[in-house]
VEXSE-688532 format. One record per residue (C-alpha): x, y, z. Coordinates in steps of 0.05 Angstrom, whole numbers. Layout:
<recs>
+--------+--------+--------+
!   east !  north !     up !
+--------+--------+--------+
!      X !      Y !      Z !
...
+--------+--------+--------+
</recs>
This chain:
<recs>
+--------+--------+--------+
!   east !  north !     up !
+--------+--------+--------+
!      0 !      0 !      0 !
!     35 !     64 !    -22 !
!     14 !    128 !     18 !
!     36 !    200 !      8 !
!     31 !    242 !     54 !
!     40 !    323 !     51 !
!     73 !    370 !    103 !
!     91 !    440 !    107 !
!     22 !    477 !     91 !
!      0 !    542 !    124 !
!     -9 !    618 !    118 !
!     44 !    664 !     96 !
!     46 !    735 !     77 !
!     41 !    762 !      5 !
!    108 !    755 !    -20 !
!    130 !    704 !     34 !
!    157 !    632 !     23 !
!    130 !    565 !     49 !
!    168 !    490 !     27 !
!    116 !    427 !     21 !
!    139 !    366 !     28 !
!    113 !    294 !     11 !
!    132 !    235 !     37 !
!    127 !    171 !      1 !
!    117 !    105 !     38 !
!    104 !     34 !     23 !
!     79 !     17 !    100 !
!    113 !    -55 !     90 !
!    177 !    -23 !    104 !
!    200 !    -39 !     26 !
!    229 !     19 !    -19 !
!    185 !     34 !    -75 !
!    218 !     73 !   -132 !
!    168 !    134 !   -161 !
!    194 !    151 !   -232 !
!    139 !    216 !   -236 !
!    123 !    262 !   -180 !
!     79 !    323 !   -186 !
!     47 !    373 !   -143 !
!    -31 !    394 !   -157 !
!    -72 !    452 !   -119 !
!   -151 !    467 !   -123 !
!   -165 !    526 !   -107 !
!   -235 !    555 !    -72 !
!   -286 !    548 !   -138 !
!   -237 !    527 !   -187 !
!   -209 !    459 !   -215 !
!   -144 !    415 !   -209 !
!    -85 !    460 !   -229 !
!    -23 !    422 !   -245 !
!     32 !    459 !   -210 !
!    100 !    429 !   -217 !
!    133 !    360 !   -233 !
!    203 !    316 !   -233 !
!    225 !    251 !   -260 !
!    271 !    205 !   -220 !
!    331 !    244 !   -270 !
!    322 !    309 !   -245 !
!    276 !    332 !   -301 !
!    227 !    393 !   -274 !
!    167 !    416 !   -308 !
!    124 !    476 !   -282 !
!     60 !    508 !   -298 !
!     52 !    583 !   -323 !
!     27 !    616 !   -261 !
!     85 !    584 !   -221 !
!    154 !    588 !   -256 !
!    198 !    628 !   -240 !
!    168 !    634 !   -164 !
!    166 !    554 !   -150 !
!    217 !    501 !   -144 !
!    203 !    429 !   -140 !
!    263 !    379 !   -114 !
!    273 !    307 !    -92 !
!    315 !    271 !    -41 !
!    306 !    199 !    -63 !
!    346 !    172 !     -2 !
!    288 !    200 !     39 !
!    237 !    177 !    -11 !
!    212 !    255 !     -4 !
!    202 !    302 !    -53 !
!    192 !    380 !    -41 !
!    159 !    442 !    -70 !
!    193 !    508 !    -51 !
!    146 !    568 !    -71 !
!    172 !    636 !    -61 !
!    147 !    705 !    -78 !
!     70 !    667 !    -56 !
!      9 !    721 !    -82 !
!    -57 !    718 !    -56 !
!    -73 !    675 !   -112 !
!    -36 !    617 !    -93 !
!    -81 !    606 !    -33 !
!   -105 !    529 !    -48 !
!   -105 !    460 !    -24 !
!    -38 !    425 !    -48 !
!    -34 !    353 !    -66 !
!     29 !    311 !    -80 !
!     21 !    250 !   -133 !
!     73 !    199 !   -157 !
!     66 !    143 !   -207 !
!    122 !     90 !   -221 !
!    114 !     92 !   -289 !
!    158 !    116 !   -336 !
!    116 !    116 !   -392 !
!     39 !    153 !   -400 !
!      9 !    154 !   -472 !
!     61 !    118 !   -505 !
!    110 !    162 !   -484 !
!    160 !    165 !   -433 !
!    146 !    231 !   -402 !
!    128 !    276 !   -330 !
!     89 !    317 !   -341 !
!     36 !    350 !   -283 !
!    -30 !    320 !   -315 !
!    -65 !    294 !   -264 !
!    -93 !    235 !   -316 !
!    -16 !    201 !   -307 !
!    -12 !    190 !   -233 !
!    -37 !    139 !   -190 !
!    -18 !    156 !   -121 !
!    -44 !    213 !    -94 !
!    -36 !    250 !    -13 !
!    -90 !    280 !     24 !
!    -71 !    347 !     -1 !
!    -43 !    411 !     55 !
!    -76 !    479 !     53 !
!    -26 !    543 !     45 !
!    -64 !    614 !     52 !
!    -36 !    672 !     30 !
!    -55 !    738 !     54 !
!    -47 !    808 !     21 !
+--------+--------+--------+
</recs>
């Protein structure tokens, strides 16, 4: 049974910084490689947003309303990966979720990309609030 779970959620100032971090687990004690990990936010009235993703080689990919001001990271010796937002507006106020998959490949390519469509494990999500 793989779980996820997210840390590190909170308020913070416009213009402040907050790190996430998700912590993958198999609860058998076994090591369970992710290939894809991504990190997802809903915000209040809106839909699924893919934030931010990276492959087991380091590859990053980040959506528009977040590069530039986000950083996502892994330490695979912890089995954690990490998303370091700086410069946080108002707008970024959301409920963030990590996902993994091991797969390396998603619609017959070998890609990791944040769609939400390509990942199978999924944490209970950690609310960040950002004030003006």
């Amino acid at each position: 049974q793989v779980q996820l779970v997210e840390s590190g959620g909170g308020s913070a100032q416009s213009g402040g910084s907050r790190r996430l971090s998700c912590a993958v687990s198999t609860g058998s004690g076994h090591s369970y490689t992710m290939y894809c990990m991504g990190w997802f936010r809903r915000a209040p009235g809106k839909g699924r947003e893919g934030v931010a993703s990276i492959d087991s080689d380091g590859k990053t990919t980040y959506g528009d309303s977040v590069k530039g001001r986000f950083t996502v990271s892994q330490d695979s010796a912890k089995s954690t990966f990490y998303l370091e937002m700086n410069n946080l507006k108002p707008e970024d106020t959301a409920m963030y979720f990590c996902a993994a998959d091991p797969a390396p490949y998603y619609g017959g390519t070998k890609n990791c990309s944040p769609d939400s469509k390509r990942f199978s494990y999924w944490g209970q999500g950690t609310q960040v609030t950002v004030s003006s």
